[in-house]
C-alpha positions in Angstrom: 0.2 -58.3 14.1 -1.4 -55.0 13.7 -0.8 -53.6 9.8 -0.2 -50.3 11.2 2.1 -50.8 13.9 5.7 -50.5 11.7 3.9 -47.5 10.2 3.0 -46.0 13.4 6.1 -46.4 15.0 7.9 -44.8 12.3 5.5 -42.3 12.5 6.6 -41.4 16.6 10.7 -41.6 15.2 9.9 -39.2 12.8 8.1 -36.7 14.5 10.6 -37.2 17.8 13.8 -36.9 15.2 12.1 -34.1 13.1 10.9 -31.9 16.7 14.6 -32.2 17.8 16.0 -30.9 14.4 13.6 -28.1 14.3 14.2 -27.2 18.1 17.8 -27.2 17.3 17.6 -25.1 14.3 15.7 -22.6 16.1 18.2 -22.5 19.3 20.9 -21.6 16.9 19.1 -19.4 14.9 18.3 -17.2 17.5 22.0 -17.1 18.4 23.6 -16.2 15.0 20.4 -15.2 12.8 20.7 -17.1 10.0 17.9 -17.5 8.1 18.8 -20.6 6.4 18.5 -22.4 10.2 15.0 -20.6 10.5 13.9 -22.2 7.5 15.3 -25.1 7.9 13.8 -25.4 11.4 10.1 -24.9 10.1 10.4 -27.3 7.3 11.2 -29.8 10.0 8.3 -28.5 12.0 6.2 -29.1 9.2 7.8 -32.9 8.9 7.2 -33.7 12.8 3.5 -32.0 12.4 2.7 -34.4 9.2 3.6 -37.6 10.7 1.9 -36.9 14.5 -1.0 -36.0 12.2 -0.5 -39.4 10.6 -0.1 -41.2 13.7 -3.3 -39.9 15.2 -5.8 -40.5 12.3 -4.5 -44.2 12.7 -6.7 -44.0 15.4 -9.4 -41.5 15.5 -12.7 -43.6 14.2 -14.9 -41.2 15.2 -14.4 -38.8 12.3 -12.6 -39.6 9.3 -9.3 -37.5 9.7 -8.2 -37.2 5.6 -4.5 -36.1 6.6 -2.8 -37.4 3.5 -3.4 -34.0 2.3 -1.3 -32.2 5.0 1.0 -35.1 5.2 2.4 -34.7 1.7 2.0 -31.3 0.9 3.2 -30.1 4.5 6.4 -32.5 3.6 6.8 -31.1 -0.2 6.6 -27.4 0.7 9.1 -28.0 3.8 11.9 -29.5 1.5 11.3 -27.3 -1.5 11.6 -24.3 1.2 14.9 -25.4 2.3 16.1 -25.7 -1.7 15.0 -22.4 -2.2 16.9 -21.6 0.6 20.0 -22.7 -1.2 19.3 -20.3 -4.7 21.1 -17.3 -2.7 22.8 -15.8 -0.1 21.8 -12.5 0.5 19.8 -11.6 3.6 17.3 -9.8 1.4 16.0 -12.9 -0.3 16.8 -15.1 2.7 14.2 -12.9 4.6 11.7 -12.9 2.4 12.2 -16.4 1.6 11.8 -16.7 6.1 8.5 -14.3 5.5 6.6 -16.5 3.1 7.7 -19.8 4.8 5.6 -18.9 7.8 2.8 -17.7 5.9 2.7 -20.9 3.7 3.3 -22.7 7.6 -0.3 -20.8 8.9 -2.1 -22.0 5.6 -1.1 -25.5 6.1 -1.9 -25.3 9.6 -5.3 -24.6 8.5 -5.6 -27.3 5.9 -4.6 -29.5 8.9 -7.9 -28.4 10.5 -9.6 -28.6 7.5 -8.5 -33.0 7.3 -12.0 -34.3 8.4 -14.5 -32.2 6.1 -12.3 -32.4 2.9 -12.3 -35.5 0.3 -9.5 -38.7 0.9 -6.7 -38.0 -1.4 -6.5 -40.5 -4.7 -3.5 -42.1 -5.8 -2.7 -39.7 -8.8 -2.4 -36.8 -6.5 -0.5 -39.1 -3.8 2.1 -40.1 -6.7 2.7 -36.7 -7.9 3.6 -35.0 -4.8 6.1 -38.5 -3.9 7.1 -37.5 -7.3 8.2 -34.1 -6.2 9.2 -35.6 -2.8 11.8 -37.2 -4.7 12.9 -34.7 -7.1 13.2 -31.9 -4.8 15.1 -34.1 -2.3 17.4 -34.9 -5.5 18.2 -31.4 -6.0 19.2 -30.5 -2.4 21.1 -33.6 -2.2 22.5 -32.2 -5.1 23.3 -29.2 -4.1 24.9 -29.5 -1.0 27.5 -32.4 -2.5 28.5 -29.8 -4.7 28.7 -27.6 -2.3 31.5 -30.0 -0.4 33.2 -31.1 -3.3 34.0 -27.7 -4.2 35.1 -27.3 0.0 34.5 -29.8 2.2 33.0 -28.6 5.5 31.2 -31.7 7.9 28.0 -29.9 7.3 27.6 -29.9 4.1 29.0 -33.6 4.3 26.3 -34.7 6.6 23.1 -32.4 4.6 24.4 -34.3 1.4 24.2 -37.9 3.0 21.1 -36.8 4.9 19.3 -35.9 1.6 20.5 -38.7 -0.4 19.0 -40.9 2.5 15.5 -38.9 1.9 15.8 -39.4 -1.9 16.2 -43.0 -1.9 13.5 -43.2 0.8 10.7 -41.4 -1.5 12.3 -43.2 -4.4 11.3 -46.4 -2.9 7.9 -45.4 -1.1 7.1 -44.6 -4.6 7.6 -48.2 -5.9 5.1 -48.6 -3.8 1.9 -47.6 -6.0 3.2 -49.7 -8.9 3.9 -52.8 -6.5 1.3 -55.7 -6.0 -1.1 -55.6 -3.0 1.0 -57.8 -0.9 4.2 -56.2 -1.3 2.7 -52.2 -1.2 3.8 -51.9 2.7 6.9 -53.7 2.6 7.7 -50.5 0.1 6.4 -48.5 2.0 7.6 -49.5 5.5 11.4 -49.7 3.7 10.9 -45.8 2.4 10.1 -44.8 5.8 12.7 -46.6 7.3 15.5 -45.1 4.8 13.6 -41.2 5.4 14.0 -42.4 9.2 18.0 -42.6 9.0 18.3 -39.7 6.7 16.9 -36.8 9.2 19.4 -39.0 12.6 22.0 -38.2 10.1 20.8 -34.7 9.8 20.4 -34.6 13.7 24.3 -34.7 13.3 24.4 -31.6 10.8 23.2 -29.5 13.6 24.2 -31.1 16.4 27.2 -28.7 16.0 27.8 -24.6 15.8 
């Protein structure tokens, strides 16, 4: 069986799941304006970008494609974006915070570009940003449990689960670079997996008004 075949399908669910999220976000953003959705909506743009990238340098040959880069710091900068979406609620900060998202957005899309001329990424750099993966994940998850404890609304019930799914996921892909050989993928393929059910559960946090 092909090594890369789990990987790449999990690649297609995630950018599928992560397209409809951010398409979602953006239809009601532009119905009730709140920035939170906007940013939201990119981060997951960002997501569903990083693992179609991944998916097709899986099987360009021609040129080596080096999209690790864009793959885990397109993923780190969405999620911290949406927990710095969470520090406050006024529309000044939340617009500035929507401002600098889509100018961090362009640079990335340019590093994108930039995947076949710049160096592989090594495994220190990997680990550190599945580091941050993790930690920032942590802190949303965080975040929006508190947030229901203190008044229980299904959205902040289903953001909660959604990151704690996303946490665990990283948690485990990062086993991963610690592991032996032969049991690196089944790490890996498990993270994915977990990251996989956390954004269908998110699908259900704005799958409602």
């Amino acid at each position: 069986m092909d090594a890369r075949l789990i990987p790449n399908l999990l690649d297609v669910s995630l950018c599928l799941v992560a397209l409809f999220i951010s398409v979602r976000s953006f239809d009601i953003y532009s119905r009730n304006r709140q920035f939170r959705l906007f940013i939201l909506g990119l981060s997951m743009a960002l997501v569903s970008l990083s693992a179609a990238a991944d998916f097709t340098s899986s099987y360009i040959r021609a040129i080596p494609l080096h999209t690790d880069w864009f793959l885990y710091i397109g993923q780190t900068v969405g999620f911290l974006f949406i927990l710095l979406s969470l520090v406050q609620s006024s529309e000044k900060y939340l617009r500035g915070l929507r401002s600098l998202n889509i100018v961090v957005f362009v640079l990335l899309l340019i590093l994108l570009l930039l995947s076949p001329v710049i160096p592989d990424i090594d495994t220190p750099t990997r680990t550190l940003f599945g580091f941050s993966r993790f930690v920032i994940c942590m802190l949303v998850f965080l975040v929006y449990f508190s947030a229901y404890t203190h008044k229980p609304l299904r959205f902040s019930l289903f953001m909660s689960t959604a990151f704690f799914f996303f946490t665990v996921g990283y948690l485990v892909t990062l086993d991963q670079f610690s592991a032996p050989s032969l049991s690196q993928y089944i790490f890996r393929d498990l993270g994915d997996i977990t990251s996989v059910i956390g954004l269908v559960v998110l699908v259900a946090a704005v799958s409602w008004d």
